[in-house]
C-alpha positions, 0 to 999 in steps of 0.5 A, a space after each residue: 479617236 484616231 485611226 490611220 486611213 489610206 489616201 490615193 493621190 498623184 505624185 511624180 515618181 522622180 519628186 518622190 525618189 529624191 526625197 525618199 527615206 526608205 526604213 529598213 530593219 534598224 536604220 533607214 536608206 536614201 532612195 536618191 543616193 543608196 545611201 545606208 544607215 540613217 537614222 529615220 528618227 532624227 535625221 531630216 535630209 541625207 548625211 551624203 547628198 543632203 536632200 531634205 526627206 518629205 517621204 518615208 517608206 518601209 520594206 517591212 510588212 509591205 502593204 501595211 506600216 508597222 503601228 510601232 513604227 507609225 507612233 515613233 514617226 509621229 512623235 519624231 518625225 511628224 513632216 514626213 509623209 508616209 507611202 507604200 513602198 511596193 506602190 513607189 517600186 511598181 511605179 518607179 520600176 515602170 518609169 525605169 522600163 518606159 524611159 529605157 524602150 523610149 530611147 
């Protein structure tokens, strides 16, 4: 039997932001460029800046991935490496606020 079980590990937020896919309610954003309507399914780098996707997040049911959604990415998108998307936000979000009041 499989089951999906978190792990906690280390990562350069900028590293994650470059190759971040972010799933949306049908199609999926780039974190590097705010690029919109990818499809998560098939695509394997951004139409717009061509980063290759080593990450995939989803604002929806933050905290928790949506099992469909897991099963899909399994059979389509195997290579990507799921996160938390609040986790990569707080993180994200106190690198902007440290880089800000560090100049």
């Amino acid at each position: 039997m499989s089951a999906v079980i978190r792990t906690y590990k280390y990562y350069d937020i900028n590293e994650v932001k470059a190759h971040l896919l972010i799933v949306g309610q049908l199609t999926a954003d780039c974190a590097n460029c705010k690029a919109i309507g990818i499809d998560y399914l098939a695509q394997k780098a951004c139409p717009e800046c061509k980063s290759e996707f080593k990450y995939i997040a989803t604002r929806q049911n933050e905290g928790k991935f949506p099992s469909h959604l897991l099963k899909k990415l399994q059979e389509n998108q195997p290579n990507l490496e799921l996160i938390d998307y609040s986790d990569f936000k707080l993180a994200s979000d106190r690198s902007q606020a440290h880089s800000f009041f560090k100049n």
